[in-house]
C-alpha positions, 0 to 999 in steps of 0.5 A: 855334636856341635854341628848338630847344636848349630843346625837345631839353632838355626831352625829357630831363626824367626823366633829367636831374640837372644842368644845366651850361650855363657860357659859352653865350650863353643870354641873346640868347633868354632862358629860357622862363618855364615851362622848368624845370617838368617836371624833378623830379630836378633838383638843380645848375643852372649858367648862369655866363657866359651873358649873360642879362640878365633871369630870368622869374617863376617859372621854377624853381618847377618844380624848387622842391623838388629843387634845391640849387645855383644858379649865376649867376656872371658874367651881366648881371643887374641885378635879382631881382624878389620872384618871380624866386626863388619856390618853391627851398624846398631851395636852399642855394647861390645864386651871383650873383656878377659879375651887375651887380644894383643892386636886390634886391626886398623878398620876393625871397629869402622862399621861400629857407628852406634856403639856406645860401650867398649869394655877391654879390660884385662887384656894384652894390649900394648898399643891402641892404633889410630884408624881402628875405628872411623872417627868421623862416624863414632860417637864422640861420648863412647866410653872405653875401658883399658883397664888391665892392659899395658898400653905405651903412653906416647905421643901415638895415644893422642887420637884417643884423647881427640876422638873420646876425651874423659870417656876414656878410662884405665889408659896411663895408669888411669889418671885423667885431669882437668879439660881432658888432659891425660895426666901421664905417670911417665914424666914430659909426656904430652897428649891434648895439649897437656904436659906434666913433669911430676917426678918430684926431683927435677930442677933445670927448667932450661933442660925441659923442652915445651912442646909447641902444641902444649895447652896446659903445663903442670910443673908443680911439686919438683925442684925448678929453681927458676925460669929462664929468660925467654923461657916459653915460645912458640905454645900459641895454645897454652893458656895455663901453667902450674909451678907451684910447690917448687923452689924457683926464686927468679923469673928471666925477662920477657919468661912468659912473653912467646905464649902470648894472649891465650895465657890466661890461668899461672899459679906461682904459689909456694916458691922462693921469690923475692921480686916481681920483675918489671913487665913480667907477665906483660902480653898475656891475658891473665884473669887468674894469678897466685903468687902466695907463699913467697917472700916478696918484699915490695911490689914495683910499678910495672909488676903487674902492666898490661894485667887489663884482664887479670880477676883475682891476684892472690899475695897471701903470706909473702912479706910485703911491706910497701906497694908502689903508687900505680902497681895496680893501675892495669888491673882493670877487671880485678875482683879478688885481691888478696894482701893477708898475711903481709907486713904492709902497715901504709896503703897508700893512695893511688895504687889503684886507679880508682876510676878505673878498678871495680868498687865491688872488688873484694880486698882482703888486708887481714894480717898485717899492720895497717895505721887506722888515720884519715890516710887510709880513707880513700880505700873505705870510699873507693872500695866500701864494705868489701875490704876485709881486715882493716883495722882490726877488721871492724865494720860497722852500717853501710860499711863504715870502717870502725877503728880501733884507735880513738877519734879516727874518721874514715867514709863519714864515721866517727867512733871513740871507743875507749871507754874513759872518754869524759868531756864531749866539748874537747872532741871536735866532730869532722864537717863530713861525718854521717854516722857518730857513735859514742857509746860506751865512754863516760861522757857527763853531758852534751853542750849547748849547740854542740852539733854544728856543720855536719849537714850529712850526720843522720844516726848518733849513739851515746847509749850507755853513758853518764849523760846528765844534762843536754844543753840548750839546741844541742842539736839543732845545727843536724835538724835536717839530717839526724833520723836516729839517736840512742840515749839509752842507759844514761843519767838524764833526770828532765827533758826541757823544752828545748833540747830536741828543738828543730829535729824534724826528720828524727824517727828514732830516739830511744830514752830508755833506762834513763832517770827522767823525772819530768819532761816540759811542756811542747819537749817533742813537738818539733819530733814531726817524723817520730816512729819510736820514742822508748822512755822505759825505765824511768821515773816518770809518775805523771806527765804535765798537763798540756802538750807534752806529746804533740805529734801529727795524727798521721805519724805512727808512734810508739812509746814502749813499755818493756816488760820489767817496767809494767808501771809505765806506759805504752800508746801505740798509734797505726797509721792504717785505720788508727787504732791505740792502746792507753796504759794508765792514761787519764784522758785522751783527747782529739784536738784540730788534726793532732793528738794530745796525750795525757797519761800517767 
């Protein structure tokens, strides 16, 4: 009968694109060896679930060049011979899935240079050869199924790994990692370089041979207790090592030194260390290293020599407590360092050679107990604003440090913030300071020619004070510098005529929330740069006739109004086009390039 059905078919064969021939029972008779030979168009053949046992030589060799997809899916197949597949030169789809293959012939798939899909699961494999297919012709992204099968994981599955990578699924249990690397559920297996121990028990490293071809080790979550002397060698591929999780308190001399330069990734994290030996990591090539998580106590000069590459170094949650002058020297392209959580209460300098370490480095001191003095400011002028947590983990503009304790100075920032701080003429303001902020104290006033030195001080904040009088010049000694300064929220009652004497690089002084009744004659004259003068909310019912503002008509200027103090005044002045606004403002007037305002 089915000779019958195969003679009908062939009668189509110039017509014929397909062939779907799914739950038939083609198997009882077999395909005829020479069936497919004559039908040129053909590209999708499918014979799921036919009960077909065996396949001839052969037999698609006549569709060789047009077929793509080849559905075997749920037949009694148990083996495909080296010429069972000859000839699919354009095949990309091969499903043999649910077959009961046992064997698979060296050469089998040779012919196979196109296919992109192999689909194997549910099989009877239990080795997978190499030499099945012709690696130099298959395609290196052909993705292959195991799933289902029960294939060895030995060293003779390596080649799969070499020809396909990650597009291999369902192989040793299914569990792949990272670059490739087969994770193998049986323990010390190795294949592409990687090799695992993972039975979570293991505590004698010494016993634990690594082999020579090994490209990452991962030991983690077992037992080790440490690492012999002389430990790796001969690994000139191995560039990362995983130990973390264990319970390895020392590390034998030169452990690491026969890897060599490739070393380049170790976690030590989660360990029971309590030193790191001198040159320990010496040789190799590390931009990654992470020993959080044990109990190191110091950290010596040579811990980290010959580290020239190393990134990031992470001592997060040890318990450090004094890190040796140098320790850091080496670490010439170091990124991220990681010191929380410690017990460090000195940073001392020279540690690093600053000359030499990124100012860009990313330091994180959060946890631990550093002293906010003058000793720590070489951290604040080598490294800035990418510190973390030091002293208390303020910072303020430009990534001035703000201490937490009073007085303190540090890359040109003076701060008092305790509150009760009352007479300004005992606070002596370092020659070097930049920014001063003073807010939030009780101090009644500001003496005379208090400013003196501090040729760079360019910002002050004394907002929310009892200031009641500025003396005479006070800060006439900062003119060429000072651009900004807050008065807010004090008791000035008048500003005379000369308290802001000299200031004329000043384009900020906000006044607001004051009690001021008067203000001289020529007060702001010497304010050339003003940007923004606040006087609201005060006490101001007219201002004296005269030059009270006298300010070049190229400045822009703001004397703002906020909004709960609708009785005072605003004159806004643009420096494009100059236009104003006058709020109860009796007389405007235009002197010889200036403007002189008479408000109320």
């Amino acid at each position: 009968m089915f000779d019958y059905f195969w003679n009908d078919l062939h009668d189509l064969e110039m017509l014929l694109l397909q062939v779907k021939l799914k739950g038939n029972s083609l198997g009882t008779t077999g395909i005829p060896h020479d069936y497919f030979q004559a039908l040129p168009l053909l590209n999708y053949v499918d014979l799921e679930n036919n009960g077909i046992s065996s396949l001839p030589d052969f037999v698609f060799s006549g569709i060789g060049n047009s077929l793509t997809y080849l559905r075997l899916y749920q037949n009694q197949l148990t083996i495909i011979e080296k010429n069972t597949l000859s000839g699919l030169a354009v095949l990309q789809t091969l499903d043999l899935q649910y077959n009961s293959l046992h064997t698979i012939s060296i050469g089998a798939f040779n012919d196979l240079i196109a296919l992109s899909d192999l689909n194997l699961d549910g099989n009877n494999l239990e080795v997978f050869r190499e030499g099945i297919f012709n690696i130099s012709a298959t395609p290196s992204s052909l993705n292959i199924d195991f799933s289902g099968n029960s294939i060895v994981c030995d060293a003779d599955l390596c080649w799969t790994y070499h020809a396909f990578g990650t597009s291999v699924s369902g192989m040793c249990d299914g569990t792949w990692g990272r670059n490739s690397d087969i994770y193998y559920e049986l323990n010390a297996k190795v294949c592409g370089g990687h090799f695992e121990i993972d039975d979570g028990t293991s505590s004698d490293l010494s016993a634990v041979v690594i082999p020579g071809n090994a490209e990452t080790v991962d030991l983690h979550g077992n037992a080790f207790i440490g690492i012999p002397a002389n430990y790796f060698q001969s690994q000139p591929g191995l560039w990362k090592i995983d130990c973390n999780n264990n319970g390895i308190s020392n590390i034998g001399e030169n452990a690491f030194l026969g890897i060599g330069s490739s070393l380049t990734w170790m976690d030590l994290s989660y360990n029971q260390l309590t030193s790191i030996g001198e040159n320990q990591f010496i040789g190799s090539s590390l931009t990654f290293l992470n020993i959080r998580n044990n109990y190191i106590t110091s950290i010596g000069l040579n811990s980290f020599k010959g580290l020239n590459f190393l990134q990031t170094l992470d001592l997060q949650d040890n318990s450090i407590q004094s890190v040796s002058i140098g320790a850091f020297n080496d670490l010439l392209a170091l990124t991220d360092l990681d010191l929380d959580t410690n017990q460090l209460q000195v940073l001392p300098k020279g540690i690093f050679n600053v000359s030499t370490t990124p100012s860009s480095l990313n330091l994180d001191l959060s946890g631990n107990s550093i002293i906010c003095d003058a000793a720590l400011c070489w951290a604040y002028h080598a490294f800035g604003a990418s510190i973390l947590g030091m002293c208390d983990g303020k910072w303020g503009h430009n990534g001035e440090i703000y201490y937490e304790l009073n007085g303190k100075v540090c890359g040109g920032h003076f701060e008092i913030d305790d509150g009760t701080s009352s007479d300004l003429s005992a606070v002596v303001i370092p020659g070097n300071v930049e920014t001063i902020d003073l807010n939030s104290n009780s101090f009644g006033g500001i003496p005379a020619n208090y400013f003196q030195n501090q040729p760079g001080l360019w910002k002050i904040d004394f907002s929310f004070n009892s200031i009641l009088n500025i003396g005479e010049n006070a800060f006439l000694g900062i003119g060429s510098s000072l651009t900004w300064m807050d008065l807010r929220h004090n008791q000035v009652t008048s500003i005379g005529p000369n308290q802001f004497k000299g200031l004329f690089l000043l384009n900020h002084l906000d006044m607001d929330d004051n009690s001021i009744d008067s203000i001289s004659v020529g007060a702001f004259s010497d304010l050339r740069a003003i940007t923004l003068l606040d006087l609201s909310g005060n006490n101001l019912q007219t201002l004296n006739e005269g030059k009270t503002f006298q300010l070049h008509h190229t400045t822009p200027l703001s004397i703002a109004q906020h909004a709960r103090q609708a009785n005072l005044f605003e004159c806004l002045l643009s420096s494009v086009g100059i236009s104003y606004i006058i709020y109860k403002c009796d007389m405007l007037m235009l002197g010889n390039g200036w403007w002189e305002y008479w408000c109320k």
